[in-house]
N, C-alpha and C positions, 0 to 999 in steps of 0.2 A: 182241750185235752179230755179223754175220754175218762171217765171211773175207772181205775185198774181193776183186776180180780181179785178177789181176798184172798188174804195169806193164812189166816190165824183158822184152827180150828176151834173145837168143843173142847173144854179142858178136862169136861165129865159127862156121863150121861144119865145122871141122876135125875129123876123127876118126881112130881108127887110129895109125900112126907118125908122121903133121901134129900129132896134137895129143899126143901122147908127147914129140915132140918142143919142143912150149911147155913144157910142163910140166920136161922136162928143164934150160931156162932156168932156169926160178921153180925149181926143186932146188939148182941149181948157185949162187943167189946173184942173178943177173945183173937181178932185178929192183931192188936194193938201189941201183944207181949211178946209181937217179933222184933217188937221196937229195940230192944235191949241188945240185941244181937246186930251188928255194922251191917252184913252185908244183907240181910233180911230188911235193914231199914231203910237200907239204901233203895231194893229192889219196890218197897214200900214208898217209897217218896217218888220212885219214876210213875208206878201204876197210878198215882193220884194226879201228876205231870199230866200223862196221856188220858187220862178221863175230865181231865180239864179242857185239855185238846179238844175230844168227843162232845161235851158241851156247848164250847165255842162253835167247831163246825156244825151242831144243830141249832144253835142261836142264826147262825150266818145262812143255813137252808130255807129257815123258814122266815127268814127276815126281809123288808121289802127290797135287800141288796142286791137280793138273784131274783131279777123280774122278770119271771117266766109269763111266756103268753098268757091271756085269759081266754076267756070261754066264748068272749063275745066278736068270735072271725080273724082273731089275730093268731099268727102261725109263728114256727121255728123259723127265722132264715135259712137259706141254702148256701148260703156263701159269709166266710168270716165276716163280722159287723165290723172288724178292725179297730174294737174297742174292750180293751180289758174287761172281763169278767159277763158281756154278754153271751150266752147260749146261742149255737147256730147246728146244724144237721149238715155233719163231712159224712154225706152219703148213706145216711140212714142210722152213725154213730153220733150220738148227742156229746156234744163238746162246747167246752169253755174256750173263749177265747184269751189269749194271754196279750 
C-alpha cells in the first residue's frame, strides 16, 4: 500500500517571532485552561491521542522493523515478497505489502 496524499493543511502562517510567540503560550501552560471546558478537553485528549500515533509511526520508520534495502547492492523487489510489512516497487510506487 502506497502513502496516501495528505489531507491536513497549515492551521497558520506565522513564522519568525508570530510564531515564537504561540509557541511561547503552548510552553507557558496556557493551553491547559481549555481543560475546564468538556468539549475543548475532549478535542484536547484526541490531539495528544493522535501525536502519540505520530510517535509510534516514527518509532516504527526508523526502527529495524521496516528493513529497507542497504547501500551495499541490495534493491526494492519488483514483485509482492508476500510477506507482511516488507516493501516491494508495483511499478515505480513503493508499497508495503499487507
Amino acid at each position: 500500500m502506497a502513502l496516501a496524499t495528505k489531507k491536513s493543511e497549515a492551521v497558520h502562517s506565522r513564522s519568525g517571532s508570530e510564531k515564537a510567540a504561540i509557541k511561547a503560550n503552548f510552553d507557558n501552560g496556557n493551553h491547559t485552561t481549555l481543560e475546564a471546558y468538556p468539549a475543548e478537553a475532549a478535542m484536547l485528549y484526541q490531539m495528544q491521542q493522535m501525536q502519540e500515533d505520530i510517535d509510534e509511526l516514527r518509532r516504527y520508520v526508523i526502527s529495524a522493523e521496516l528493513l529497507l534495502p542497504n547501500t551495499m547492492g541490495d534493491s526494492i523487489p519488483t514483485s509482492d515478497p508476500r510477506s507482511a510489512g516488507q516493501l516491494w516497487s508495483n511499478r515505480g510506487v513503493l508499497t508495503v505489502s499487507s
